[in-house]
C-alpha positions as CSV (number, residue, x, y, z in Angstrom):
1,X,0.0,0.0,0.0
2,X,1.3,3.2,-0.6
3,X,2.8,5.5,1.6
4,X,1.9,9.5,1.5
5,X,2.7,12.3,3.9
6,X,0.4,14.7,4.9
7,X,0.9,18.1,7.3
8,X,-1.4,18.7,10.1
9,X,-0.8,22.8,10.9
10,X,-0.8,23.1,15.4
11,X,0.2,26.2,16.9
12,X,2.9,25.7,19.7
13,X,0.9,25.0,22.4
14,X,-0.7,21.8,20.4
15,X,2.3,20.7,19.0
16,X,4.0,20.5,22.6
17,X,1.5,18.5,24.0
18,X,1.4,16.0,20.9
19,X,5.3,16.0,20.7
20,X,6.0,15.5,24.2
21,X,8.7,15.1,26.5
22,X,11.4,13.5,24.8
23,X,9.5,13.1,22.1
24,X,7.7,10.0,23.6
25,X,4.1,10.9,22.4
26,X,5.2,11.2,18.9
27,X,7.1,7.9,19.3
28,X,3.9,5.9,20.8
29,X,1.2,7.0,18.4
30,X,4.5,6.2,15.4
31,X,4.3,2.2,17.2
32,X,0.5,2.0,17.4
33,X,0.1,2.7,13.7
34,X,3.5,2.1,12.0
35,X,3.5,5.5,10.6
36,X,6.5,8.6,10.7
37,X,5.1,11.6,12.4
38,X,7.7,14.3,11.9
39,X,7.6,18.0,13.6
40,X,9.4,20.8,11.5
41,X,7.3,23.6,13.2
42,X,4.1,24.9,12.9
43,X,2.2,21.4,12.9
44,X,3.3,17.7,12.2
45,X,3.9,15.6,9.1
46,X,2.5,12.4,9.4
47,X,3.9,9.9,6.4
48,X,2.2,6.0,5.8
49,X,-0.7,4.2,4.5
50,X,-4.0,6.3,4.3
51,X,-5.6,4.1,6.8
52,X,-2.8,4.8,8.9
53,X,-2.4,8.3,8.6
54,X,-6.1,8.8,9.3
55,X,-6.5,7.1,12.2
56,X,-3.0,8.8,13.6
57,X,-4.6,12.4,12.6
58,X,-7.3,11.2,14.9
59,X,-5.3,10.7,17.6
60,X,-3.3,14.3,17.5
61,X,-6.1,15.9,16.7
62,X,-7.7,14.8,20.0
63,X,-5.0,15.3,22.1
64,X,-4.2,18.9,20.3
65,X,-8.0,19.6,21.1
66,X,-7.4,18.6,24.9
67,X,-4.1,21.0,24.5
68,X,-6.5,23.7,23.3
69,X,-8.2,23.6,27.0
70,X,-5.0,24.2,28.9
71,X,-5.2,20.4,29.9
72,X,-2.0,18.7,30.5
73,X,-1.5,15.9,28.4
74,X,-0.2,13.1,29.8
75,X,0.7,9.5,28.6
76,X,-2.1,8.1,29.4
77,X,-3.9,10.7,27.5
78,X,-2.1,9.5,24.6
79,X,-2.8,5.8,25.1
80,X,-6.3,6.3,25.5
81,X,-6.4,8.3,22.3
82,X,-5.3,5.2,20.7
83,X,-7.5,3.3,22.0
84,X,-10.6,5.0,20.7
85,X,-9.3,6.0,17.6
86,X,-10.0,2.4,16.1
87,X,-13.2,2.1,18.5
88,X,-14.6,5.6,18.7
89,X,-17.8,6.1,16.4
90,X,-17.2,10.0,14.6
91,X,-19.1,12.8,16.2
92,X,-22.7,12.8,15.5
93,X,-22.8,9.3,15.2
94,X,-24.3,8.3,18.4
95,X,-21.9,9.2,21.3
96,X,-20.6,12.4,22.6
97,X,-16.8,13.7,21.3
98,X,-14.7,13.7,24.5
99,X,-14.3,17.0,24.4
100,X,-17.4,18.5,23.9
101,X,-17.6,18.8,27.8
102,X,-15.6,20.8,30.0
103,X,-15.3,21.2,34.1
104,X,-13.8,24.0,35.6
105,X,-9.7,24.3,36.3
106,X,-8.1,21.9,38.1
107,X,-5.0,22.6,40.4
108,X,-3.2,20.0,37.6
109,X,-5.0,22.3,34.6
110,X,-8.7,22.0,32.8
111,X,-10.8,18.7,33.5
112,X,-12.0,17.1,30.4
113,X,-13.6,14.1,29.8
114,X,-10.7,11.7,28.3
115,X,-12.5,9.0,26.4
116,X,-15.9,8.6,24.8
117,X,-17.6,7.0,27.7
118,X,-16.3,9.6,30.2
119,X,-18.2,12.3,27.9
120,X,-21.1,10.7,27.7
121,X,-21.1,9.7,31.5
122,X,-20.8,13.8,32.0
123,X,-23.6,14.2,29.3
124,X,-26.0,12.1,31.4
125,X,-24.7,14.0,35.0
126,X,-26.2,17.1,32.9
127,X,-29.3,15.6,31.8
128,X,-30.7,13.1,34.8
129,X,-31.6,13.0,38.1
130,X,-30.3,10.1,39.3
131,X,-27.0,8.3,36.9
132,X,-24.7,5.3,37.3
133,X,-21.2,5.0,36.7
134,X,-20.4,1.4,37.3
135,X,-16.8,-0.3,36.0
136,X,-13.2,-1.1,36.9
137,X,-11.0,1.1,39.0
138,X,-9.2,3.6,37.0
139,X,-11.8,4.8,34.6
140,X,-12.9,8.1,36.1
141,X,-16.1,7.7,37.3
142,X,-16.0,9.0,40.8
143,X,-13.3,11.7,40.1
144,X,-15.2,12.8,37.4
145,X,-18.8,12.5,39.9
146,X,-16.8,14.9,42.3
147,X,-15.7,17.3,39.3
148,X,-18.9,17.2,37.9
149,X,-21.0,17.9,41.9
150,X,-17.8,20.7,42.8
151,X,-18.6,22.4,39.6
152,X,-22.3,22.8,40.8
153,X,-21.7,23.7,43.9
154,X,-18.8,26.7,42.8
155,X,-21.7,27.7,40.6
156,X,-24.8,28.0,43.3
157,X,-26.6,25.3,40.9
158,X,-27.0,23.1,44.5
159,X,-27.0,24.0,47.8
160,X,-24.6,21.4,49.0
161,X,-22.7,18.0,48.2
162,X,-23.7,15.1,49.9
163,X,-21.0,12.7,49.8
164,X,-21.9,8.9,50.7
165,X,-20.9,5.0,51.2
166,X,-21.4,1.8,52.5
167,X,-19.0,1.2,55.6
168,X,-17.6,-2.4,54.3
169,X,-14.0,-3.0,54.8
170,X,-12.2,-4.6,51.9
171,X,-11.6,-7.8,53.4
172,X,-9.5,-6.4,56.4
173,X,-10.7,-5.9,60.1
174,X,-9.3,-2.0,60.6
175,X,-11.0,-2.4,64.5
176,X,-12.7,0.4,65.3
177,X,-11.3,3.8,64.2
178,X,-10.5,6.8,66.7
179,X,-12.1,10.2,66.2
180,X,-15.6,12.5,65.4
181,X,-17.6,11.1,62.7
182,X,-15.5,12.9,59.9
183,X,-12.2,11.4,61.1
184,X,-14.1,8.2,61.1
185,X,-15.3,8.1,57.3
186,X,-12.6,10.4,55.9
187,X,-10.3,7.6,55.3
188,X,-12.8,5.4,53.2
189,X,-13.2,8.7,51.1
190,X,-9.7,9.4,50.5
191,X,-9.9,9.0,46.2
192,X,-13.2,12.1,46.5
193,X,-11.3,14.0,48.7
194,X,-8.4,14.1,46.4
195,X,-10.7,15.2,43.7
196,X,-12.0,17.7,45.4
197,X,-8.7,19.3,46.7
198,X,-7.5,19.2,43.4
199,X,-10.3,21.5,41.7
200,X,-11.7,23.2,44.5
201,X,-8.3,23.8,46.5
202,X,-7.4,22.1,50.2
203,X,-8.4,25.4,52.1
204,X,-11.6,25.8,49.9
205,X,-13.1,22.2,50.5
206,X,-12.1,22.4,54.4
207,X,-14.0,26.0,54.4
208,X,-16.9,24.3,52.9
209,X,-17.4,21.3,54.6
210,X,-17.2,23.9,58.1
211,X,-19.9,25.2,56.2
212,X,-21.7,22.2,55.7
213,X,-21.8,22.5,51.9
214,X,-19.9,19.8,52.0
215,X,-20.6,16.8,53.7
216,X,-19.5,13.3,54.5
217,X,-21.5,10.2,55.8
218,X,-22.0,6.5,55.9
219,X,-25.3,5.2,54.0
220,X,-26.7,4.4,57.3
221,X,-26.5,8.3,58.5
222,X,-28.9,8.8,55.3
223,X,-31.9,7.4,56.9
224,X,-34.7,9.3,57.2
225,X,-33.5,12.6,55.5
226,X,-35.0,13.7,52.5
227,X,-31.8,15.9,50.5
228,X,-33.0,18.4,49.1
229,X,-30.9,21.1,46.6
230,X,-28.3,18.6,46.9
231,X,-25.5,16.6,44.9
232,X,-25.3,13.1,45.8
233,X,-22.5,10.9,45.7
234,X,-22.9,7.4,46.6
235,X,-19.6,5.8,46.3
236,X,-18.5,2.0,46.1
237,X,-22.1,0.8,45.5
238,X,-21.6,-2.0,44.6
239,X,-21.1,-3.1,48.6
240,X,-24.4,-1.7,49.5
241,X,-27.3,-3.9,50.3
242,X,-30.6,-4.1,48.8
243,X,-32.2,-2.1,51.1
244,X,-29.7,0.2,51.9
245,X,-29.7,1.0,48.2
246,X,-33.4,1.6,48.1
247,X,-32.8,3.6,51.3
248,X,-30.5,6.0,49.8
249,X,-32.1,6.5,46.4
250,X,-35.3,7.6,48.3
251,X,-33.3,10.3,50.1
252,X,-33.3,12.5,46.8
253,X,-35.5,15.9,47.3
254,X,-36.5,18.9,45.3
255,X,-33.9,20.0,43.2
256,X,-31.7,17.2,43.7
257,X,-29.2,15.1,41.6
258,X,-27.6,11.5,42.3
259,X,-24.8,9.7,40.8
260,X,-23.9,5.9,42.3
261,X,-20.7,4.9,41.5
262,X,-19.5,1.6,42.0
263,X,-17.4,-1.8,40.6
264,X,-19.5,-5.2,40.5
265,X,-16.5,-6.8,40.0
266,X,-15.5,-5.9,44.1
267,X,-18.4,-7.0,46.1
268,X,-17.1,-7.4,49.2
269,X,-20.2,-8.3,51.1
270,X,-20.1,-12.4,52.4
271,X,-22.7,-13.0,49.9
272,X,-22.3,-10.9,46.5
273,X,-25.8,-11.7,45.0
274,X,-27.3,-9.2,48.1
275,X,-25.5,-6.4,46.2
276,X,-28.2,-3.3,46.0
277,X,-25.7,-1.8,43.3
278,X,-26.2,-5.3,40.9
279,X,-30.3,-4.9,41.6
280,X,-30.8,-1.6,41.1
281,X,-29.1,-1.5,37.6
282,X,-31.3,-4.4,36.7
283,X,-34.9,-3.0,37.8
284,X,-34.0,0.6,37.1
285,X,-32.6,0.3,33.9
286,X,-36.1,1.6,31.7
287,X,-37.2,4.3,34.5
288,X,-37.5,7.8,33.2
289,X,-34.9,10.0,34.3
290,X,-31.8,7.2,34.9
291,X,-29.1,7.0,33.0
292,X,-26.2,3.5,33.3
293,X,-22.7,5.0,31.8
294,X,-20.7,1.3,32.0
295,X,-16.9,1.7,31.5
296,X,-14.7,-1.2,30.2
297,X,-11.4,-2.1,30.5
298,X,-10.5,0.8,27.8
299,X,-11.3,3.6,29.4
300,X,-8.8,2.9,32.2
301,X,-6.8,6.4,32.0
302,X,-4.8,5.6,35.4
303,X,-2.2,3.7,34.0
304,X,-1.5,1.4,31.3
305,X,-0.7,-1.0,33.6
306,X,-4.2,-1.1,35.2
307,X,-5.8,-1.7,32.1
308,X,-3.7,-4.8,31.3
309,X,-4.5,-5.9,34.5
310,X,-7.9,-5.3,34.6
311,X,-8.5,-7.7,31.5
312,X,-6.9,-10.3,32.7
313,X,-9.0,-10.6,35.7
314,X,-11.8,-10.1,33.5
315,X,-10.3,-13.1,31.3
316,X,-10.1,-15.4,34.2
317,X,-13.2,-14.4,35.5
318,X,-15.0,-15.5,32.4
319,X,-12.9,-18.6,32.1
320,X,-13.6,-19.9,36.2
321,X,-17.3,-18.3,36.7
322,X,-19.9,-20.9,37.3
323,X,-23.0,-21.6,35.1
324,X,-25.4,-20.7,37.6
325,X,-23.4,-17.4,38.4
326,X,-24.1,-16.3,34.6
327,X,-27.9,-15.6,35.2
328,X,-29.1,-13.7,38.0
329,X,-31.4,-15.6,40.1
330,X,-34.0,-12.6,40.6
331,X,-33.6,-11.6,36.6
């Protein structure tokens, strides 16, 4: 097949990003298509086989576009870029481009949505009441929850952010921990809190939670309250019961917004099938106003690493699952 060069114009700012340091951008998007992607100033040359060369333009288009936000690319920017650039339907063709939505400024630069699924998990945050984000660690979905509920709240859209989860230890006994109720459930919290230090600032979030338009409890504090005005986070679902899950969805009030967050994959309750996480996404599925964003093993941005990983649990999973575990026995 023949082999054509074509020039993709970037101001600096773009072409930095795509470069990167050392050039190791350049060199990974060059492997993943077996093309030569050449810099000599004012925007790339990309030479190799038009299939090739398209689906590289794809890829520094995407991450120039993520530049073009004062984001800082990253490598795993890059590497997810690759992975949706063979995957990812075009714009318009039934999911949302990953960057048609923005959250405010991070500490670490603008937040953006990284991957297809991350943009159209924030597309349902906008539209419904009450949305799931369920899939494997590393994928976003509670950092991107706490972007999505401290952009809200910096912009008097709510009242206050609720922040919630099921007490369950992940197969240790931590005894009983020292401390108020904060001190208590901080620790279980850490990955939201590090969200929300990053975009709203350490001395912001403490200010606010003093505030209380912040606020921090186990499920079983949720009883009995109706939230009103509120964002909702209910982390690691996927360890709540049945009726604990029922609990806290009734909680939402007038003017209120929910996103449950969770990994079905890490039940860590003695008896997995009485997961309120796996029940709800089965009998809520067709009710008006809930959305179900499910991430896969692709849109892992932590690491490379962690996606690699992820798959081949997945793989053995499939391989060692029982028969009767494939069908739910409620379904």
């Amino acid at each position: 097949m023949a082999r054509e060069s074509e020039f993709l114009a970037l101001d600096d700012a773009a072409l930095r990003a795509v470069v990167g340091p050392h050039s190791r951008h350049v060199a990974l998007i060059e492997d993943a298509f077996k093309v030569l992607v050449e810099a000599p100033g004012g925007g790339v040359t990309i030479n190799g086989s038009t299939r090739d060369r398209a689906q590289a333009k794809r890829v520094i288009q995407t991450l120039a576009e993520r530049a073009d936000t004062g984001a800082t690319i990253t490598e795993a920017d890059v590497r997810t870029a690759l992975g949706a650039a063979a995957t990812q339907p075009r714009d318009g063709q039934g999911t949302v481009a990953p960057n048609a939505i923005a959250l405010p400024v991070g500490r670490r630069g603008a937040i953006a949505p990284k991957t297809a699924a991350q943009a159209n998990y924030l597309d349902m945050l906008s539209r419904c009441e009450l949305t799931f984000g369920v899939g494997p660690a590393g994928t976003g979905k509670t950092f991107l929850a706490a972007a999505y509920g401290a952009s809200l709240l910096r912009r008097g859209q709510v009242d206050r952010l609720v922040i919630t989860r099921p007490a369950v230890e992940a197969g240790e006994k931590l005894g009983f921990l020292p401390g108020d109720l904060n001190e208590k459930v901080d620790p279980y919290l850490a990955p939201i809190w590090e969200a929300l230090n990053d975009i709203l600032g350490p001395d912001d979030v403490r200010r606010r939670r003093d505030k209380g338009e912040i606020e921090a409890a186990p499920i079983a504090f949720m009883r009995g309250r109706t939230l009103a005005h509120a964002f909702v986070i209910v982390d690691e679902a996927q360890n709540t019961s049945r009726l604990q899950m029922k609990m806290v969805l009734t909680r939402l009030g007038e003017g209120a917004r929910m996103v449950v967050t969770g990994d079905p994959s890490q039940i860590d309750l003695l008896n997995p099938r009485d997961s309120g996480l796996r029940h709800a996404l089965r009998i809520l599925r067709d009710v008006k106003g809930v959305a179900i964003q499910t991430f896969e093993a692709q849109d892992v941005v932590r690491h490379a690493m962690v996606e690699r990983i992820v798959r081949a649990y997945d793989a053995d999973a499939a391989k060692h699952r029982p028969a009767a575990d494939l069908e739910d026995p409620d379904s």
